[in-house]
N, C-alpha and C positions, 0 to 999 in steps of 0.2 A: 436268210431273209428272201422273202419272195418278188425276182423283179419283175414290174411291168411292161418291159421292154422288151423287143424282138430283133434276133440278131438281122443283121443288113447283110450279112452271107444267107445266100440263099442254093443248096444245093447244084451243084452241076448238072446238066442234062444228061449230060455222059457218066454220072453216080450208077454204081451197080452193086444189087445186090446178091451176097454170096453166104454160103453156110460153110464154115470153115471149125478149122478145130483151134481151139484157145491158143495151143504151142505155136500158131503159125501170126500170133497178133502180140505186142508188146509195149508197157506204158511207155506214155510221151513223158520227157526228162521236163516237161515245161507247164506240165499240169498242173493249174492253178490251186488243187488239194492237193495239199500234201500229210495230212492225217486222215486216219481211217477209222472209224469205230468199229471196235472187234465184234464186240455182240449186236449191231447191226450188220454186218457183214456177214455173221455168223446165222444172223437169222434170213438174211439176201440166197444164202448158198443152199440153207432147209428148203427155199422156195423154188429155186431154182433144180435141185435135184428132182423134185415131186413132179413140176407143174416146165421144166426148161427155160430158158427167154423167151418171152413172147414179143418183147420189142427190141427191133437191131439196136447194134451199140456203130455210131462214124469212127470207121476208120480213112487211111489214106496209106498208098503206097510207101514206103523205104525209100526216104531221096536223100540229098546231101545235105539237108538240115542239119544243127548243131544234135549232137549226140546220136547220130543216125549211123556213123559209123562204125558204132561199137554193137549196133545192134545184129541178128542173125536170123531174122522172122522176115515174114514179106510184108506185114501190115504193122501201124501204127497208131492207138486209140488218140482218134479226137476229141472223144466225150463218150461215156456210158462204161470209165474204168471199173466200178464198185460191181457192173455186172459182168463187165467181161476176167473179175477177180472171183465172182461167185462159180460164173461156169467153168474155171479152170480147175476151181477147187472140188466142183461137183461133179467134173467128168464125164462133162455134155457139150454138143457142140453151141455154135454160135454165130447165131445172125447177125451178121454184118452190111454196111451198107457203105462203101466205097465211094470215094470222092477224089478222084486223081487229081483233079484241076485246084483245089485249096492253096490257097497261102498261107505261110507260114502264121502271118499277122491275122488274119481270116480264121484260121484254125486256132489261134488263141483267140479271140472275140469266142468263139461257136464254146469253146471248151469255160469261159468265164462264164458266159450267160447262162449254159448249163447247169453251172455248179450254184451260179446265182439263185437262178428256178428254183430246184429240186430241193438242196439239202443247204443249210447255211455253211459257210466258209468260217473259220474262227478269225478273228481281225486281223491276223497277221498274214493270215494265205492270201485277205480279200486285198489289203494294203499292197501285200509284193505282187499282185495279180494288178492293181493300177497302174504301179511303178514300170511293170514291165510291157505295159501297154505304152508310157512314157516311153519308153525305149524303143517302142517303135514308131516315133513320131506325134505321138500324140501329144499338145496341150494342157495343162490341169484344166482351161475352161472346157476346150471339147469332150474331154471326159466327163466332167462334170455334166455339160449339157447332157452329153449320149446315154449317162446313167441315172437320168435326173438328179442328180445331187447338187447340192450346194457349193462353190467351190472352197469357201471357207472349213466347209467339212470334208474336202476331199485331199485339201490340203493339210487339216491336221491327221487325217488319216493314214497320209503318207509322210508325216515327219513322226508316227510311231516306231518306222521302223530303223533308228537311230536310238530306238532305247538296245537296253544291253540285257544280259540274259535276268539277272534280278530284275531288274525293272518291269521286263516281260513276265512274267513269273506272279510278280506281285499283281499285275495287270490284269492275266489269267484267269489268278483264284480271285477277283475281284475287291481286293482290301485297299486298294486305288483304281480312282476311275481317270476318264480316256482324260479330261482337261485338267487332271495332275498330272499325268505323266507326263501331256504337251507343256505343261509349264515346268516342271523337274527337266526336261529338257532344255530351256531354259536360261538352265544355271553354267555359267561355262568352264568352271572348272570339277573336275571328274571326283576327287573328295568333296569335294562340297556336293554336289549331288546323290552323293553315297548318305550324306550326313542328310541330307533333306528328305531324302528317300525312309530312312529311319525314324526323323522324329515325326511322320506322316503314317507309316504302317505300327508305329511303338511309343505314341504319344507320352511325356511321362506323366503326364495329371488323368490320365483314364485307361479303361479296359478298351483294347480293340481301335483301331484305326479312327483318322479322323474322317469327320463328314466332308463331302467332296468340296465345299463351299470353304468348309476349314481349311481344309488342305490345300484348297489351291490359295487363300491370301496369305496362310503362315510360308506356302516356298515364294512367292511373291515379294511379300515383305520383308522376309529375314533374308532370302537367297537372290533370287533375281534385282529384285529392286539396287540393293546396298552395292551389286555387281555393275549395276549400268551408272549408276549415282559414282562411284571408285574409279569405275575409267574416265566419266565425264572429266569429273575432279584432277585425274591425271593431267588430261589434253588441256591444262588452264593454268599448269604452272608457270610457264613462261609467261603469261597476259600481268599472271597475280603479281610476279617479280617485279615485274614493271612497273606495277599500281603502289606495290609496296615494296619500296626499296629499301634494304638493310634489312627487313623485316624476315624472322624464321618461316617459311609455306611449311606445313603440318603436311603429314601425308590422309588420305582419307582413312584410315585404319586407327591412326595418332588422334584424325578429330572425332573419333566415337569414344575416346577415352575422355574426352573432354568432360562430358557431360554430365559424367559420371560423379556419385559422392563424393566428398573432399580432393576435388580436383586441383592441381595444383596451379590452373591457370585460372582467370577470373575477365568478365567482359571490361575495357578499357572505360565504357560508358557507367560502370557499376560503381558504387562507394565501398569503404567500412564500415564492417557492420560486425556486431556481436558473435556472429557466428564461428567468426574467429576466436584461433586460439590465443585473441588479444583484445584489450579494449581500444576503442576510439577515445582520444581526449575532447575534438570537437562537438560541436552539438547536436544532439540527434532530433532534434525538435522540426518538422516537416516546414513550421514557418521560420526556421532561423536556422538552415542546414547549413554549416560552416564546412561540412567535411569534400575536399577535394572527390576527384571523381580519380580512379584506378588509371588512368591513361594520362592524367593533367603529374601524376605521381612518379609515371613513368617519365617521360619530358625531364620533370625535376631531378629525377637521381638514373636517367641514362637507362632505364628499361629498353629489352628488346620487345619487339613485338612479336605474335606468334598469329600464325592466318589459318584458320579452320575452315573447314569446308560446311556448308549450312546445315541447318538442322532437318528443314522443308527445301526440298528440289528447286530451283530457279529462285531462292532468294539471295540475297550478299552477304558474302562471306564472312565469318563470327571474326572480328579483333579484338585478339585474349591478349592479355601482359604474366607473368608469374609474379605473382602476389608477397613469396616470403623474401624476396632479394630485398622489393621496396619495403616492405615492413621493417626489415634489417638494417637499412640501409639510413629509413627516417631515425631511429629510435638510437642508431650510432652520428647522426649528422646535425638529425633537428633540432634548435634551439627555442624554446620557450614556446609563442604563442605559434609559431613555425611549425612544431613541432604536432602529426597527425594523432601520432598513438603515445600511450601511456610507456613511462618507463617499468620495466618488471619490478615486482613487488622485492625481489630482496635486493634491487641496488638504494643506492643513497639517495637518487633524484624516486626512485618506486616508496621509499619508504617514508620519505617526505609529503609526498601526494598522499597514499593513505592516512596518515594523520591527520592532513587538512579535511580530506573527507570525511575522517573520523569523527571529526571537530564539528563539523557541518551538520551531519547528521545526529549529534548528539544536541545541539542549539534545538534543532527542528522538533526533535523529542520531546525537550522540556518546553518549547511554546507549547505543543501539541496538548501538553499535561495542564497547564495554567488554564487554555482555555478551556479542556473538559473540567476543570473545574471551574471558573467560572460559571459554566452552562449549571452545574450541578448546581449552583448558589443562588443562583439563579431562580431555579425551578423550585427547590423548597422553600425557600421564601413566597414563592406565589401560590404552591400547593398547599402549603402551610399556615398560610392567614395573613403573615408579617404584612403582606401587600395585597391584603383582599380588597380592601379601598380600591384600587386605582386594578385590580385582575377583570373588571369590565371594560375599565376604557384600553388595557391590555390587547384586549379580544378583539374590542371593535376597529384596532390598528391592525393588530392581524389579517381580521378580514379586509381591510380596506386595500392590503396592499395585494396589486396584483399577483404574483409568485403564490402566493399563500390561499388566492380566492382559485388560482389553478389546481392547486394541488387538493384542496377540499372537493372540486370537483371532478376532478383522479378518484379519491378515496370514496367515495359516495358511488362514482361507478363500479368500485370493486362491489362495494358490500350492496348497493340495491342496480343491478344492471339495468332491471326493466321498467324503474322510475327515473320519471322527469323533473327536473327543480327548475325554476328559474333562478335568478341573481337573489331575489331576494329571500326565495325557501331555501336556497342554499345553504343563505345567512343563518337562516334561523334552527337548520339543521347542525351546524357548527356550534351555534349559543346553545343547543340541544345536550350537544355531546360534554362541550365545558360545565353546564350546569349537574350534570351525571356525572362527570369522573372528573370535574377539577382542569386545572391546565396540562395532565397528562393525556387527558383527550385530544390536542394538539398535536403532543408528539406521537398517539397513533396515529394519527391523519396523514402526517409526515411517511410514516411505516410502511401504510396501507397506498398511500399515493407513491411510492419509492417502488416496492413492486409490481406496483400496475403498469408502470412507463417501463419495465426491464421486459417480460413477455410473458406471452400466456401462461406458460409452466409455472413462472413463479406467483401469480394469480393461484393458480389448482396448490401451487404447495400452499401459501397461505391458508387459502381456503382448509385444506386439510388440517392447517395446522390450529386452525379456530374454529372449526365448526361449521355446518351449512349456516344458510341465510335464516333460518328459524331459529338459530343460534346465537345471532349477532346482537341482541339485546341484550345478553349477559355479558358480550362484551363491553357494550355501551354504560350499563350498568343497572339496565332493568331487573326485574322479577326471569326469574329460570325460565326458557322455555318450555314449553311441556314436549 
């Protein structure tokens, strides 16, 4: 990347320069690059054989800087290593340009801004090339400032270099970008990061890595988050013990099982319900719910309580009871109307209830049959003439009574949408359909206004199942339409 910035070392006055041979100059151990591309260098050292340096490379004298005593040359590169690699290799000499008076920290800045200029650093050289500006007194904002950057991004740029050799790697070849890896950082235990790092580069529902936006809310969500939500949850069991005494505290691991299908615990605030593998004896009916609540159950038959931690971050914490002790507990204790739940089908008090049941629903049956037939006795009698006398004042009760003058104007909406009746063409529309088909003209009216009030689908099924609206006369009992 290219910087804008100019280093604040500004050459010594006393800087000199000399033509020396490459063997008498040696890299600096603290060189912000530490990779080299072969076939640029390759092609640096073609140019330099041809054409020599035409621009010196900063050095400085052999002093007692860190790694300077292993060294055996008289010079030291500040900056311009890729050239002073080409002419070593090309076997030409090399202009130099000497700066005795640099500091250590001075000659890092000149050797950063360098590398900064000319060629990019890969993220990790640029990263420990901050870091070790850090090291020598500097700030994250002063760097920030000095290098125009941000300091939010100078900062995550210097907690990349806590990832680990995968990580980096993965980083690299690009199959994760820079704000997964700062969030897979993160995660604070070292398997679990391994595992985040996986289902991020080897998704299992697709080909190829997730999208950066993916990746970073699935390690968020699944890894970082459930990690800071787990310690919170830790630092509050002593508060919770307090709040509920005698009561089991769940650990946060125990309350994600909670939630799960046929959990064995149940909210204290919740009733019986079906879904068990039992019935309720009480009433299910929303205006005459008889049935105790899951916690009024526990009270009764000496439940413990079990305390989970919440579902959503900063709410209060979930009070479960376990469900099958009270079940067991009524169905061996309860007596009669006491009693919540039904006894099983094969004891004496189970087999007694289904009979009565039996009994009940079989009464219900036979009304059920009496009156369809009455209806049935009904209606051929008036279809049939017996009561044709009195099948107009029949009618005109019908229409007169409200329910029935609704429902004509239901059925009338299905079959003509884009006509209007008033009260009294209504009327006459109904004397219409009676005088066509008899008193079972009624009971399509009934039919047709039954699926109008259920919803549009079953309007279109009807419709399909009788014909467009050019059709509707042979219902009625006109001439075919053409």
């Amino acid at each position: 990347m290219k910087s804008n910035l100019k280093s604040e070392k500004s050459l010594s006055e006393e800087s000199v320069y000399l033509l020396v041979d490459p063997v008498e100059v040696s890299p600096w151990c603290r060189n912000p690059r530490k990779r080299f591309d072969a076939e640029a260098a390759k092609e640096l050292e073609e140019s330099v054989r041809r054409l020599g340096v035409r621009t010196p490379i900063t050095v400085r004298p052999v002093t007692d800087w860190a790694g300077d005593e292993l060294l055996e040359t008289d010079y030291v590169v500040i900056c311009g290593e890729r050239r002073w690699r080409a002419a070593k290799a090309a076997g030409v000499k090399l202009p130099v340009m000497v700066d005795s008076q640099i500091s250590e920290r001075e000659a890092f800045e000149v050797a950063l801004f360098e590398n900064l200029d000319r060629a990019d650093l890969d993220i990790f050289e640029e990263a420990g090339a901050y870091a070790e500006l850090i090291g020598f007194g500097y700030s994250v904002s002063e760097l920030a400032a000095k290098y125009n950057k941000s300091r939010d991004w100078l900062g995550q740029q210097l907690a990349l270099l806590a990832l680990n050799e995968e990580e980096r790697k993965e980083l690299m070849a690009g199959t994760i970008a820079v704000r997964t890896a700062v969030e897979i950082l993160k995660v604070p235990d070292l398997a679990e990061r391994k595992r985040a790092l996986d289902e991020v580069v080897h998704p299992k529902y697709q080909e190829g890595p997730l999208s950066r936006d993916k990746a970073v809310a699935l390690v968020r969500d699944r890894f970082v988050r459930p990690a800071v939500e787990a310690e919170a949850w830790a630092s509050r069991q002593g508060d919770l013990a307090k709040e509920f005494p005698g009561a089991e505290i769940l650990t946060y691991e125990e309350s994600k099982e909670v939630g799960r299908f046929n959990s064995p615990l149940v909210s204290v605030d919740s009733k019986p319900a079906f879904h068990f593998d039992f019935l309720c004896s009480a009433s299910m009916d929303e205006d005459d719910d008889e049935r105790p609540t899951w916690g009024e159950l526990a009270k009764k038959y000496g439940g413990v309580l079990q305390i989970a931690a919440p579902v959503e971050p900063k709410s209060p914490p979930r009070v479960l009871v376990a469900w099958r002790a009270l079940y067991e507990a009524d169905l061996e204790r309860g007596l009669g109307d006491e009693a919540v739940f039904r006894k099983p089908v094969n004891s004496e008090e189970g087999k007694a209830e289904r009979l009565e049941r039996d009994r009940e629903r079989e009464n219900l049956e036979a009304l059920s049959r009496r009156l369809t037939a009455e209806k049935r006795a009904i209606v051929s009698q008036l279809s049939g003439g017996t009561l044709a006398s009195v099948m107009s004042d029949f009618v005109e009760v019908w229409l007169d009574d409200y329910d029935h003058e609704e429902e004509a104007d239901l059925a009338h909406g299905l079959v003509a949408p884009d006509e209007d009746l008033d009260e009294d063409g209504l009327k006459d529309w109904v004397r219409e359909i009676v005088r066509k088909r008899g008193v079972e003209g009624l009971m399509w009216i009934g039919v047709a206004a039954h699926l109008a009030t259920v919803c549009k689908p079953g309007c279109v099924a009807y419709a399909s199942a009788v014909g467009n609206r050019q059709e509707f006369p042979v219902i009625l009992g006109g001439e075919e339409a053409e």
